[in-house]
C-alpha positions, 0 to 999 in steps of 0.5 A: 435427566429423562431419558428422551432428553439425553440424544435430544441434547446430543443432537442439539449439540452435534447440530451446532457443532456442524452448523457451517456445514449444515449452512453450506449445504443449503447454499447456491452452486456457483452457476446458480449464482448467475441467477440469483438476485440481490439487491442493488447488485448486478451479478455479470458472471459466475464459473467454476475453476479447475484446481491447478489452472494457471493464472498468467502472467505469474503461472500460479497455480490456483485451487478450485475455486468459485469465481464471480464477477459483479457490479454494484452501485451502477449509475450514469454519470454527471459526465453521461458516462456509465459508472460502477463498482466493478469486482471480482470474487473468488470462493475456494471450494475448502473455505477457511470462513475468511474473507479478505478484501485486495486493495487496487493501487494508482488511479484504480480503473482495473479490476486485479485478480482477486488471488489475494496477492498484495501488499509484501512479497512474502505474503502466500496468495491469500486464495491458496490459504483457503481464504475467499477474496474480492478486488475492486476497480474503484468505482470506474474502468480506466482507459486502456490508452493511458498507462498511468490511468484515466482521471475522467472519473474526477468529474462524477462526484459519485464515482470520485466519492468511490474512489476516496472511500466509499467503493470499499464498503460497497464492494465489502457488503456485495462480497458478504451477501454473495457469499452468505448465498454460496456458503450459507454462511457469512465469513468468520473474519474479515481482513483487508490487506493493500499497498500505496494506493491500496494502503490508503484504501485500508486506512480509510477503511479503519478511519471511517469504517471500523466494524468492517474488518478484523484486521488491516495491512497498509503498506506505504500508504498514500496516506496523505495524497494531496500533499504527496502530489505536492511533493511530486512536483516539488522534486521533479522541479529541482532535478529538471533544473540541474538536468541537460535540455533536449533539442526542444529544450526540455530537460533530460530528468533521467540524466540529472543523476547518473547510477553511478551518481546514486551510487555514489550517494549510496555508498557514502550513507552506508559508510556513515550509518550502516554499522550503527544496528552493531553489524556491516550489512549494506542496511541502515537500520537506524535511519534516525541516528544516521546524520547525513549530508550529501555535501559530503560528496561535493566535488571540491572542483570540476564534477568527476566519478568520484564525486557530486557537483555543487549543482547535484548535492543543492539539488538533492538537499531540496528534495530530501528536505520536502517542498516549501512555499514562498515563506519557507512553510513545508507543504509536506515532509522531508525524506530519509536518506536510504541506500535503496535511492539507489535502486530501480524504483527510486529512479523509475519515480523519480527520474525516469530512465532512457525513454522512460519517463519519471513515473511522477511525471506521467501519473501528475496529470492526470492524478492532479487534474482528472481527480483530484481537481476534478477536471476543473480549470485551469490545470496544472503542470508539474514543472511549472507548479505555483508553491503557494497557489496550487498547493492552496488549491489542491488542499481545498479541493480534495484533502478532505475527502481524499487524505486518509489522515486522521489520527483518532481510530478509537474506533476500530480499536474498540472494536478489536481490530488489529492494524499492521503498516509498513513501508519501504524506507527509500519509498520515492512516492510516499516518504517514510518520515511522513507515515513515521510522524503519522505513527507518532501522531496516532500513538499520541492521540490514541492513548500512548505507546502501551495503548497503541502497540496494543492495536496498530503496529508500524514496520520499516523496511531499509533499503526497499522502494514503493511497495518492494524493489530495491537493495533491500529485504522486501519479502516478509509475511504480514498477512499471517503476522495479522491472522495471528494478532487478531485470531490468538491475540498474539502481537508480532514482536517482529517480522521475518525479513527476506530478499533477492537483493541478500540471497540467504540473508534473514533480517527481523523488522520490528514494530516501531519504535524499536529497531533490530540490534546485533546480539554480538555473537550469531550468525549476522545473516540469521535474524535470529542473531538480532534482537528488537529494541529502542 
């Protein structure tokens, strides 16, 4: 080898060696950023941010970072409103080269800090793991007047076409450009990470966009939304007939079960099905074993604190079996009986509490009639739905496009993607069975379970609510269980566990459809005492 071409090679190699920083060298400053354009993206505002500032109302306490607001796919609508894809992007200055997308939730409209915060509660704020982060409202801006979120957007067929699928390659491809201009790189990963709403937004991702994430997280996923809302009505009919009526003669949802009527429920499941994983700890991890029947509690006479009235345990049957029409054909999916029912956020859906109304009740209008059926008449009212008509109508009119229900994701698994879900076993919104029966259905379609362990992963949570909450353990880290998957090929054989409901208690979740069995000798507050097994 000549001599000139020896420190040639060696530059050539040092070169390449340091190309990400050769890259970010050559990239734009965040206030250089304001002025730079590209294209179809409108860029309303780029700043610096000290490390240390404080993000309120969590107080957590950022690293420095770029922070860039934008807007893509801005238009007029049918409707003569302004629409867009408005995010928020946030570039630490020590870049890890990942890119994760945070998904919204509800009806969208706000624009969330992009701090990588979603999804399981254990997870660390994916923007203090060096990660760049973007968030999106969805495709329109809510109206701040209503709680649950403005539906209008329902009557733009563009902005509604955002909000089912389309805002999150939009707002992915204006992320990557910004920051190729910033870092002069693009990232090395990307992952998505969100729950129920959030959660169907990662699984339409995966089902119609699979090359554009490396991995995904979709916890409690409104998966199968139509019939979901189905269900809403469904239930809140059922307990609206059994509950006392006001002076203006409606019903008194939140009195159709007292706490201590849930609590009762509670503690006859956990008596019945708690010890059937080897140990008594107020958790059921084996919901399929666990055979309950409410009518267990039925008071043998008149209704008492220590038992359920006749009117209560029909009541309930009802609801946990799943809505039907006039022919007895069910519309969506029976539900688990859990001890988190429960919890704060099983009532809070449900039944509402004081002068809180049942989240259900207040998010069905508009869900139903501002999107879902787009503003059409007539509308619909969730205590007076029609099983047969309004249940045909809702399918016709969004299933299609809203559901993220389709089983075939051979694409993304050939693309190498990885897929973690998971949800609460006493989610009142989204029943777990039905994700269970989705994970059964997937596994069928994609190969069988060898095949489809290999990429897509379920994990059940016992006693928690939608998204957290509840006499369970919420608190577990599945953003670095799916960094290790997709980066070192490692698969999680089970997630950690933790929660305030057992302060010091440590449970491992395992992919489905293994669950966690006492080994007989340990510490039965250590996870490390219980092994995953079918």
């Amino acid at each position: 080898m000549s001599k000139t071409l020896v420190p040639l090679l060696a530059f050539i190699f040092l070169a390449a060696q340091c190309a990400p920083c050769q890259q970010t060298s050559k990239g734009a400053s965040c206030a250089e950023l304001k002025t730079v354009e590209v294209a179809d993206l409108l860029i309303l505002s780029a700043e610096d941010v000290a490390e240390g500032t404080e993000l309120n109302p969590q107080k957590l306490k950022l690293p420095a970072h770029c922070l860039l607001r934008g807007e893509v796919n801005k238009h007029m609508g049918d409707d003569g409103k302004s629409y867009g894809d408005t995010f928020e992007l946030r570039m630490p200055i020590d870049w890890n080269g990942r890119l994760l997308f945070q998904g919204g939730g509800g009806l969208d409209g706000i624009v969330q800090p992009a701090v990588g915060a979603g999804g399981s509660l254990g997870d660390r704020p994916a923007l203090l793991r060096g990660y760049a982060v973007v968030s999106s409202d969805g495709g329109h801006a809510a109206d701040s007047k209503n709680p649950m979120g403005d539906a209008a957007f329902g009557s733009d067929p563009r902005a509604l076409a955002d909000y089912e699928y389309n805002s999150t390659r939009l707002v992915t491809d204006a992320a990557k450009k910004i920051l190729l201009r910033h870092y002069g790189r693009t990232p090395q990963r990307s992952y998505f990470r969100g729950c129920s709403n959030g959660g169907r937004e990662g699984l339409m991702a995966v089902q119609r966009y699979p090359r554009y994430f490396d991995g995904v997280i979709a916890g409690a996923p409104a998966f199968n939304l139509t019939r979901a809302m189905i269900a809403e009505a469904w239930n809140t009919m059922q307990f609206a007939a059994i509950a006392p009526q006001n002076a203006q003669g409606q019903p008194e949802l939140d009195k159709a079960l007292t706490d201590a009527d849930l609590q009762l429920l509670a503690h006859g499941l956990l008596a019945k099905c708690d010890a059937l994983d080897g140990v008594k700890d107020d958790l059921i991890f084996k919901p399929a074993a666990c055979k309950y029947d409410p009518a267990e509690l039925q008071c043998p006479g008149e209704k008492n604190e220590s038992c359920l009235s006749a009117a209560q345990v029909t009541a309930l049957k009802k609801a946990m079996s799943g809505p039907l029409d006039s022919h007895g054909k069910a519309l969506y999916s029976d539900w688990p009986y859990d001890s988190g029912m429960a919890g704060a956020g099983w009532r809070a859906w449900i039944l509402g509490s004081g002068k809180l109304p049942a989240i259900n009740v207040l998010i069905f209008p508009p869900a139903i009639n501002g999107m879902a059926l787009a503003g059409k008449q007539p509308t619909v009212d969730i205590f007076h739905f029609n099983f047969d008509s309004d249940s045909a109508r809702l399918n016709k009119a969004a299933a299609a496009s809203l559901n993220s229900d389709a089983t075939d994701l051979s694409g993304f698994r050939r693309r190498g993607g990885k897929l973690i879900l998971y949800t609460g076993m006493s989610d009142p919104v989204f029943s777990a069975n039905n994700l269970i029966r989705y994970y059964r259905d997937v596994t069928r379609v994609n190969g069988g379970e060898t095949q489809t362990l290999g990429f897509a992963r379920l994990f059940l949570a016992p006693g928690v609510n939608h998204c957290g909450g509840g006499p369970g353990l919420d608190n577990f880290d599945t953003l670095t269980a799916l960094e290790q998957w997709v980066e070192d090929g490692t698969a999680p054989a089970h997630i950690v566990a933790r929660g305030n409901a057992f302060p010091g208690r440590t449970r491992p979740l395992c992919p489905y459809p293994q669950t966690p069995h006492y080994n007989g000798w340990g510490n039965t507050e250590n996870a490390a005492s219980f092994v995953c097994r079918n």
